[in-house]
C-alpha positions, -999 to 999 in steps of 0.1 A, spaced: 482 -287 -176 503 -268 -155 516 -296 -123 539 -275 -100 563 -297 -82 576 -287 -47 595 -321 -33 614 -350 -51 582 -366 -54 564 -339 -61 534 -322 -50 504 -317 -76 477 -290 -86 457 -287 -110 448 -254 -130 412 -243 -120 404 -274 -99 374 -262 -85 360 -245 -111 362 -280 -131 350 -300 -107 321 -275 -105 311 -283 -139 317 -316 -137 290 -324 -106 309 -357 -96 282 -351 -71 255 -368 -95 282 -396 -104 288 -412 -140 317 -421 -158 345 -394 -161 370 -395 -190 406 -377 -181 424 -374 -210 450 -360 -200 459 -377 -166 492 -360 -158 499 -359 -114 463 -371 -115 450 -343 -94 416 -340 -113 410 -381 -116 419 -381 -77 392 -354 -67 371 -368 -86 373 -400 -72 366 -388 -38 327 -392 -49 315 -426 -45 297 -428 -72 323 -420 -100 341 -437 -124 371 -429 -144 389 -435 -171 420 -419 -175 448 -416 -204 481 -402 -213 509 -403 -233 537 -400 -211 552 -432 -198 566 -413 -170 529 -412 -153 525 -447 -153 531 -453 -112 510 -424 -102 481 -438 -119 489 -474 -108 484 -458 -75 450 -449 -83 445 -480 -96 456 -502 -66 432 -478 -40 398 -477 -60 406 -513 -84 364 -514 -95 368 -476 -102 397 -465 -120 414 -478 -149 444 -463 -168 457 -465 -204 488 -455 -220 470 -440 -250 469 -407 -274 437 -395 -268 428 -394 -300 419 -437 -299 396 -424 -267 367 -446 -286 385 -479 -289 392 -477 -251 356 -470 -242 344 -501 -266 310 -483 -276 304 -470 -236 296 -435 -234 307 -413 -211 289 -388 -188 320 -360 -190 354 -361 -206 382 -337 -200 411 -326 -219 436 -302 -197 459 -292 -226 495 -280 -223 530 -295 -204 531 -301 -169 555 -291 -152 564 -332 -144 574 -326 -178 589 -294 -179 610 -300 -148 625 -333 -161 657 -317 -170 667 -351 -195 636 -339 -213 646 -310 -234 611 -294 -227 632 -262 -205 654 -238 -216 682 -247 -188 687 -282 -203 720 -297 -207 707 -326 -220 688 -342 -250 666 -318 -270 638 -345 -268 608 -327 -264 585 -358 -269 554 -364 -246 554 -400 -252 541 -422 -284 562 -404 -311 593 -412 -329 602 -372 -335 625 -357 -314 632 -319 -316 668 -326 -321 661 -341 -353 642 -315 -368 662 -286 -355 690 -300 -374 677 -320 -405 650 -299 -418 651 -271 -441 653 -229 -431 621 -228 -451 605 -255 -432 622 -240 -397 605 -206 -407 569 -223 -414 570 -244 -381 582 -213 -355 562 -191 -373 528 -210 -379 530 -232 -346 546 -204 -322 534 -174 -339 567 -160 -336 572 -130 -355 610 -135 -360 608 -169 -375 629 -163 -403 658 -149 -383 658 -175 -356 658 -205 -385 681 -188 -401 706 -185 -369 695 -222 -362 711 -234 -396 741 -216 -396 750 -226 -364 743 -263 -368 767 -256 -397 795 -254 -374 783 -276 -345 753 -297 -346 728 -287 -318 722 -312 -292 709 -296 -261 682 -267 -249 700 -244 -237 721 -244 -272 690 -236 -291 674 -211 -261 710 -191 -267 704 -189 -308 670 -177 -297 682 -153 -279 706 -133 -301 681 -139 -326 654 -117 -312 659 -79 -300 659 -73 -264 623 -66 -248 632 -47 -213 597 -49 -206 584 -88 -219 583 -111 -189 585 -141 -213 615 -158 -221 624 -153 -254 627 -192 -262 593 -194 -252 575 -194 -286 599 -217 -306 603 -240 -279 565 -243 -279 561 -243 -318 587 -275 -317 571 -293 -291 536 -293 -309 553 -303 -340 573 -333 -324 541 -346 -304 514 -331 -331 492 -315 -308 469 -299 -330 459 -330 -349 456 -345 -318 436 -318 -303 411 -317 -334 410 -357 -333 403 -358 -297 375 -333 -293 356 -348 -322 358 -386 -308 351 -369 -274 317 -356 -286 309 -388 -308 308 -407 -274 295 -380 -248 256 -391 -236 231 -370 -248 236 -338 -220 272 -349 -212 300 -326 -207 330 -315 -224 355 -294 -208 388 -283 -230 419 -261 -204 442 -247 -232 473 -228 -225 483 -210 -259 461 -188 -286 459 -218 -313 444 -246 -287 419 -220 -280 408 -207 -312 401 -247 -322 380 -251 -292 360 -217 -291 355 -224 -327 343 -265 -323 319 -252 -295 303 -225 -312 300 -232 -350 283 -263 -340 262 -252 -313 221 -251 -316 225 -211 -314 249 -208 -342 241 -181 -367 227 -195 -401 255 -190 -426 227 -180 -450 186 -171 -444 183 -195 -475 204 -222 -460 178 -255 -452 169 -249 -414 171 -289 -412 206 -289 -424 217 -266 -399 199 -287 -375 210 -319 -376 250 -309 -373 240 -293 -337 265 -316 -319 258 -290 -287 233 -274 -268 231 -232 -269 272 -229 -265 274 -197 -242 310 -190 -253 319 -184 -214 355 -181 -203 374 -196 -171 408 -180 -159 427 -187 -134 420 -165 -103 447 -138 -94 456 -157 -57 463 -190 -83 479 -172 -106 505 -158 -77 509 -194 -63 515 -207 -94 525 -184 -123 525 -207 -151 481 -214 -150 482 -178 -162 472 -185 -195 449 -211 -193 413 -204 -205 385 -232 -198 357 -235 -216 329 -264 -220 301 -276 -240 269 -291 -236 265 -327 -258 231 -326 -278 208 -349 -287 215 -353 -322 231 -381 -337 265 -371 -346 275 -363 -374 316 -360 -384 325 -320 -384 345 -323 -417 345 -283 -417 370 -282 -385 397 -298 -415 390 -277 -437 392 -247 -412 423 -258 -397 441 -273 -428 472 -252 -424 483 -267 -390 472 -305 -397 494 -303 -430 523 -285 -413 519 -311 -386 522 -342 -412 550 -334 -435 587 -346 -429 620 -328 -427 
């Protein structure tokens, strides 16, 4: 969810617009899950089709007058709930939805919220929180463990000097404890040799590893894609924008190992079996980007990737093998300091 911001107000965007509401067909009308509502620019164009309804969530409090915008203009249309999407299903109260979308990732809202921690120019708080957690990168960069530094940087971020940056991290909270961003984006950065020719700040990885441990993003993503499915219609949509390689292995891996034209894991294995855990139609394991004249207007959509699924019309059945296949994060994710 990348939400440039170009006034005090802000001006909104959102990555690959048209290419989701392509897929979406508003046109047709139906009810229209956001899960991640953000500036609201996908719940407002899709709103522009009279026939629509939608349902929006998010996490971050500081939302909650842009959607009550939306709210006040189409009242018998739009409804908005301060929730994780993971409880998606206690919201919809047994309704099912024509399409839900999850646009993955910090906005730029977010990002540019100095008090926030979420930049590497901060003077403030090394917060870091999305909303609905009681984790704060500050208390993990200085209460937890150089082992349990390493795992999170390294597992989370994939950053291939973990163990030197947790290692920096605790001897210099040994001397002063670290309260702000730009602190820890400064250990980062005599931490990590000198790339003439990277283009990425070198914070960028840790700072990304510690914001999906404070606000548990992967358990969150697995939770929410599963409930998504469980109360899609029969020929409804899911559509998934992730921003880093982890989001995207979890959703290329959902769609397509639990798609009708997955590949047998044995020729003895009970063609019925395989069968009735089709929670999606033939998955064609297409890829959206961003186009190159978005990607110059607005340089952070560069690494987004859309993809989206077709609902079945199987019964579900719970896809306990997306645990077991992503174990390592959802147990990094749920131990303490």
């Amino acid at each position: 969810m990348v939400i440039p911001t170009n006034t005090p107000k802000f001006q909104h965007f959102s990555v690959m617009l048209d290419e989701v509401i392509k897929i979406c067909s508003p046109e047709k009308g139906g009810v229209f899950i956001d899960c991640t509502f953000g500036g609201g620019g996908v719940s407002r164009k899709l709103l522009e089709f009279s026939d629509t309804k939608v349902i929006a969530l998010d996490r971050d409090k500081f939302i909650y007058d842009i959607a009550k915008e939306l709210e006040k203009k189409y009242p018998n249309r739009f409804s908005f709930f301060q929730k994780k999407f993971s409880t998606i299903e206690s919201i919809l109260n047994k309704q099912q939805a024509d399409v839900i979308l999850f646009d993955l990732g910090l906005s730029s809202i977010q990002l540019n919220d100095l008090k926030r921690g979420f930049s590497f120019k901060s003077k403030d708080a090394l917060d870091m929180s999305m909303g609905l957690t009681n984790l704060s990168a500050e208390e993990v960069i200085n209460n937890y463990s150089e082992k349990k530094l390493k795992f999170i940087i390294k597992i989370l971020g994939e950053e291939k000097d973990a163990s030197k940056i947790a290692r920096n991290i605790i001897k210099s909270r040994s001397i002063k404890k670290i309260t702000q961003a730009d602190q820890l984006a400064e250990i980062i950065k005599r931490s990590k040799k000198k790339s003439y020719s990277s283009k990425i700040n070198p914070s960028t990885k840790t700072f990304q590893a510690l914001r999906i441990y404070v606000n548990k993003e992967i358990t969150e993503l697995l939770k929410g894609i599963i409930t998504a499915t469980k109360i899609l219609k029969p020929g409804g949509k899911i559509l998934v924008i992730s921003f880093h390689s982890i989001e995207d292995k979890i959703v290329k891996y959902f769609f397509n190992n639990f798609s009708s034209n997955r590949s047998k894991p044995s020729r003895y294995f009970p063609e019925n079996e395989i069968e009735s855990t089709n929670l999606f139609e033939k998955y064609r394991n297409k890829v959206f980007k961003p186009s190159n004249i978005e990607i110059i207007n607005n340089p952070s959509s560069r690494s987004a990737k859309l993809r989206f699924a077709i609902r079945s019309r199987n019964k579900f059945v719970y896809p306990g093998k997306m645990e077991t296949k992503f174990k390592k994060y959802l147990d990094l994710e749920s131990t303490h300091a």
